[in-house]
N, C-alpha and C positions, 0 to 999 in steps of 0.2 A: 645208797644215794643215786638219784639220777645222773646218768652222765648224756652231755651232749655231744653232739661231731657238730665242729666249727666248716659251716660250706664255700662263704667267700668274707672276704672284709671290705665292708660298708664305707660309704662316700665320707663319713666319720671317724673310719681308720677303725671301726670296734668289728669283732668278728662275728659274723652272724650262724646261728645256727635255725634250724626248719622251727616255723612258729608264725614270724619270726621272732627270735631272742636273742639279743644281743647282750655279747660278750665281750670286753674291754680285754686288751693287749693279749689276744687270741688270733691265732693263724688258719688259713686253710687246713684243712684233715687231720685238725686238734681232736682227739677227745677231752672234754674237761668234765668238771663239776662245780656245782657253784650254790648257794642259796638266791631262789629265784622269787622275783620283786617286779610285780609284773608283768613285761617283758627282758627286764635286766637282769642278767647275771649280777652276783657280787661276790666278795670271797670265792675269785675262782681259781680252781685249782686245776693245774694241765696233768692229766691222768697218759696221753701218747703226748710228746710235742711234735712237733712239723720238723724236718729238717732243714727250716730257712728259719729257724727261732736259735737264737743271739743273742748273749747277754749284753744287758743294757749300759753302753758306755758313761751315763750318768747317774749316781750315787741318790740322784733326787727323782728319777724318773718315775717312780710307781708314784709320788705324792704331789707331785707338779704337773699340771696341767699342761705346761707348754708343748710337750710333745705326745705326740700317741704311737709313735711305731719305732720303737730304739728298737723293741723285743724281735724286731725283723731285721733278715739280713738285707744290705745295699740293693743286691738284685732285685729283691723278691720287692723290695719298696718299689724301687726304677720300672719294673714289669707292670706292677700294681696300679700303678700313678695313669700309664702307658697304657692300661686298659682300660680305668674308670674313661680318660679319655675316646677311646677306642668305641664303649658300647655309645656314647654320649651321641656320640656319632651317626652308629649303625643304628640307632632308634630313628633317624630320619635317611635311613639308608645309604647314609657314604660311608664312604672306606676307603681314606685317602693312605698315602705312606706315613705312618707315626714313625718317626727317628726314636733310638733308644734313647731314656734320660739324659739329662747331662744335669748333676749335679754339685750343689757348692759343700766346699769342704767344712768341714766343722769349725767352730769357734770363728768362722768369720761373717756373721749379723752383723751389720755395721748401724743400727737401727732397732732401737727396743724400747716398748713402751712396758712399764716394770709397775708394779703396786706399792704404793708407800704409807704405812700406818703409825700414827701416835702409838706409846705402849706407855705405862705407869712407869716403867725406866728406861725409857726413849723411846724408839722407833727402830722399823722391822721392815723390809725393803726385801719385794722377791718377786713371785707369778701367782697368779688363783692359781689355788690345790685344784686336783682333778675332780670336777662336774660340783663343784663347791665357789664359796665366797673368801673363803681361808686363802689370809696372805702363808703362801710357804715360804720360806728365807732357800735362795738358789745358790751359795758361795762358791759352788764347782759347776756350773751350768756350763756347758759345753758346746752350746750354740753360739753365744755371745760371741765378739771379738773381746778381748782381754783389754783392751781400752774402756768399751764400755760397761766393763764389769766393773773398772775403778769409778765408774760415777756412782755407783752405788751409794757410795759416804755420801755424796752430794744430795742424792735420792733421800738418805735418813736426816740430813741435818733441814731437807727443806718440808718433813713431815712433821717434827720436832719445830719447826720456827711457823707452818702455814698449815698446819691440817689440825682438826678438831679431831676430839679423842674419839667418835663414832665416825669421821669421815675418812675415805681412803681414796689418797691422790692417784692420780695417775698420771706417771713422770716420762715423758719420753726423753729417751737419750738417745741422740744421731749424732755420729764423727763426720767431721770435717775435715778440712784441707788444715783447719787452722786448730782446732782441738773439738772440744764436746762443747754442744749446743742443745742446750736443754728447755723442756714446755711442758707447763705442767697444768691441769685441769682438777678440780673438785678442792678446789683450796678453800682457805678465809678467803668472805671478799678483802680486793686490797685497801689499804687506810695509808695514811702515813707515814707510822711505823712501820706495819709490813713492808711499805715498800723500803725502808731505811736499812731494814734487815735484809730484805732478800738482796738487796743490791750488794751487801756486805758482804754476803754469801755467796756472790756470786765473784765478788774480786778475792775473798780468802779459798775456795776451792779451786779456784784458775778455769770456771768458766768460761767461754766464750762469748755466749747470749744465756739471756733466761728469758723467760715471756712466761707471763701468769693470766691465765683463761684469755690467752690470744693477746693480751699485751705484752708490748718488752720492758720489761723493769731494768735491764741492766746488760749492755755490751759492751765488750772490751775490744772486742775486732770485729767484725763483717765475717761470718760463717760462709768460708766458700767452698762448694762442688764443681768438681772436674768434671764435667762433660764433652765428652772429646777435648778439643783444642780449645775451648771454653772453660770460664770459669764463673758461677753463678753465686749469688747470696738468694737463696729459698728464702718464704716467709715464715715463719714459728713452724712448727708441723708439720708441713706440708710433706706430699707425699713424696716417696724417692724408693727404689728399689731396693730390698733387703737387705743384698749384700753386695760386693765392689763385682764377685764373681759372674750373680746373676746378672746384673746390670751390663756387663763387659759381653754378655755372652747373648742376650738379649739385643743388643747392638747389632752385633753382627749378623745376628738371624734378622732384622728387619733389613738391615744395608744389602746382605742378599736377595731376599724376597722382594725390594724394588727393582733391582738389578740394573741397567743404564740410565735412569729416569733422569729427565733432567730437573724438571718441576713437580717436587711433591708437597702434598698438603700432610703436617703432622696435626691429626686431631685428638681430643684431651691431651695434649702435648705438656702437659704439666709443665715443668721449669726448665723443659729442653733436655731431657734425658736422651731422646732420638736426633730431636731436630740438629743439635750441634754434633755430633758424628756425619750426617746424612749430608748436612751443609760444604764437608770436604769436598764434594764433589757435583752437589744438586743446591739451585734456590728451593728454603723451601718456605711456604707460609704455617705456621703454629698458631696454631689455634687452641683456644682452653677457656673455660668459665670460672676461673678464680682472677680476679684483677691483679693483687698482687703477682704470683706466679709468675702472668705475663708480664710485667712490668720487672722483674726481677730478670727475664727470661729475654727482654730487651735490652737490659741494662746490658747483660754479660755479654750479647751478641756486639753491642759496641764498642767495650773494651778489648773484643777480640780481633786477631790477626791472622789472614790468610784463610776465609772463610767465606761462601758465597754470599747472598744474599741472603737475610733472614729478614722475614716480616712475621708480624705476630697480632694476635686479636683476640679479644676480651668477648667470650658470645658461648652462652649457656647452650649446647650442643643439643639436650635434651627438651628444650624448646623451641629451638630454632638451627636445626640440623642445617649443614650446606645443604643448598639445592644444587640437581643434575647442573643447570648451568655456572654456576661457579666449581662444580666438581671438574668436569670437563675440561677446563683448562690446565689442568695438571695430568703429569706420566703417572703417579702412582699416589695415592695415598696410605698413610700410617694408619691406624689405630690402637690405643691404648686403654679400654675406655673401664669404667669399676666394674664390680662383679653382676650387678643387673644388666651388661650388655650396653648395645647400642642401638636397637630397635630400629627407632623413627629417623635414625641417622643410615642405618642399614637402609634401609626403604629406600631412602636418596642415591644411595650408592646402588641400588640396581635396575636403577632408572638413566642413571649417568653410564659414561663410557669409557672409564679409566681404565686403564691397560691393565695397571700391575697393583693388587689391596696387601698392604703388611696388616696381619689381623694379631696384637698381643692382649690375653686372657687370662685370671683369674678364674676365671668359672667355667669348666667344658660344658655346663647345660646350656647358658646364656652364648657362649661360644657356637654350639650343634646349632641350637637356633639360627643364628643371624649366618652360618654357613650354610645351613640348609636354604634360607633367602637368596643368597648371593648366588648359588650354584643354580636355584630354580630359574634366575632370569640371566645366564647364559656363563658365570662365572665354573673355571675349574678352577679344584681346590688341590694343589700342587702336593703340599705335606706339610706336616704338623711337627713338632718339635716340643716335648716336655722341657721344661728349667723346673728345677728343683730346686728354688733359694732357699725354703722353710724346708730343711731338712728335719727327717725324722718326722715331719707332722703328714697330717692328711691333706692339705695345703697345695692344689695344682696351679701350676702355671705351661703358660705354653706359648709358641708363637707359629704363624703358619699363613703359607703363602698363596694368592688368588691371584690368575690372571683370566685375562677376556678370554674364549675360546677363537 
């Protein structure tokens, strides 16, 4: 049988071998064997292993998609992450300081969107199986927080009462200040029964909210997040950082990288995850294109105490970027922005004259990009800092600091 040698592992987390051929839960200076499917390995089998391969702390990992690299050790993940970063970079020739990983501990996901399917005797609540449509059932999942794994009942009784026997919900479950708050998409439409039910369901499980394809059917308190000295009610879904750890630790990487500012602008500032930490000490204007958000992200800045000024604004970034002159009036700006980047917003910013840019990323290509913008019209790029909140996956995050030269 052929055997391969595994040379690096892919922005996918699969190990790659010369072809190229990719090899699923394979290490650098693997030999393996495998039956080969065009360029996929399958049934593979490790003939050398690496000495950074580690047995996988979860019982479900070879059949659950949710993770791709248990079979690696901590290091070799934190190294890994630190370098797809690293070339992402050197392809547009920087070579800032990458700080080592810092990542979150297991079982604390405070945030999972889970699959939930009708079965002929009830319903089955878990993750897509690996590179498949198959709900796998996850009962020792090891990411989760252990809170959110009890929504799981909730997940099956609301598959059993709102999903048709070919459709497969998709249930997110996020912890609150107050308990689980839960949103679910690809349901029945609602009628009046459904919503009779789900609302039943939602005061016999001791949910907090429900919201069915962005409606709320039923809440028993206002879901609130702590943000800094803040406390927020999000709208249904909306976005929020992984885990308590990443989020805490992502903080503080931006409140450094603006460093004295007194006026900063947070933009995609989503529900105040920055802005209300940053406010201890700076006004700052947030900015974001969801209305809700903002308006949720206003509420909580007025209930709050001992806090500067927060102003906030409703304005789709991607069509209507600040301009230099409204940048300009601020010490530093945030951003937060999804994984296509910031482009035409970047563009803005290297035409303006702000001091000091917090840049947090999802994506190191999208990221190299709009760094390599910033650095060509006179920005330096101070250093880069991996978060690991999706442990175990191929999943980068990062944050990293720009000021004027």
């Amino acid at each position: 049988m052929t055997e391969y040698t595994i040379l690096r592992v892919g922005h996918q987390g699969d190990g790659i071998a010369h072809g190229p051929i990719f090899a699923p839960m394979t290490l650098p200076g693997e030999t393996v064997t495998g039956t080969l499917t065009g360029d996929t390995l399958s049934d593979v089998k490790i003939v050398t292993p690496s000495d950074d391969r580690v047995s996988a702390v979860c019982r479900h990992f070879k059949s659950c998609g949710g993770c791709q690299l248990q079979h690696a050790s901590e290091d070799f993940v934190g190294t890994w992450k630190g370098d797809v970063i690293r070339r992402a970079l050197a392809a547009h020739d920087l070579a800032p300081e990458i700080r080592p990983t810092l990542t979150s501990p297991a079982q604390s996901r405070q945030r999972a969107t889970v699959a939930a399917r009708r079965t002929k005797k009830g319903a089955m609540v878990g993750f897509h199986g690996r590179a498949s449509g198959t709900v796998i059932e996850v009962p020792d999942c090891q990411l989760i927080d252990p809170r959110i794994k009890a929504g799981f009942a909730a997940a099956h009784d609301l598959a059993v009462v709102g999903s048709s026997r070919k459709g497969v919900l998709a249930v997110t479950l996020t912890l609150s200040s107050d308990g689980l708050d839960v949103s679910v998409h690809g349901g029945k439409p609602i009628d009046g029964q459904l919503r009779i039910e789900l609302a039943s369901l939602c005061d016999r499980t001791g949910l907090v909210r429900l919201a069915w394809d962005g409606e709320t059917i039923a809440m028993r308190t206002p879901p609130r997040h702590d943000f800094g000295d803040a406390q927020v009610v999000v709208p249904p879904g909306a976005f929020l950082q992984a885990t308590a750890h990443g989020a805490a630790t992502l903080q503080t990487l931006v409140i450094e990288a603006v460093g004295e500012a007194k006026r900063v602008a947070d933009l995609f500032a989503g529900s105040g995850t920055f802005s209300f930490p940053l406010a201890k000490k700076s006004e700052v204007h947030a900015v974001e294109g969801d209305k809700a958000m903002v308006e949720g992200l206003d509420h909580g800045w007025r209930m709050s105490k001992g806090l500067k000024p927060v102003t906030s604004e409703a304005r789709d970034l991607f069509r209507r970027p600040l301009l230099p002159d409204e940048l300009n009036r601020f010490d530093a700006v945030v951003l937060d922005p999804p994984r296509a980047g910031a482009a035409d917003q970047i563009a803005e910013l290297a035409s303006a004259t702000v001091p000091r840019i917090a840049y947090v990323s999802c994506n190191p290509v999208t990221f190299a990009r709009d760094a390599f913008q910033l650095t060509q019209a006179g920005y330096v790029l101070d250093w880069v800092q991996p978060v690991d909140q999706f442990r175990w996956s191929s999943h980068i995050e990062l944050a990293a600091a720009f000021r004027r030269a």
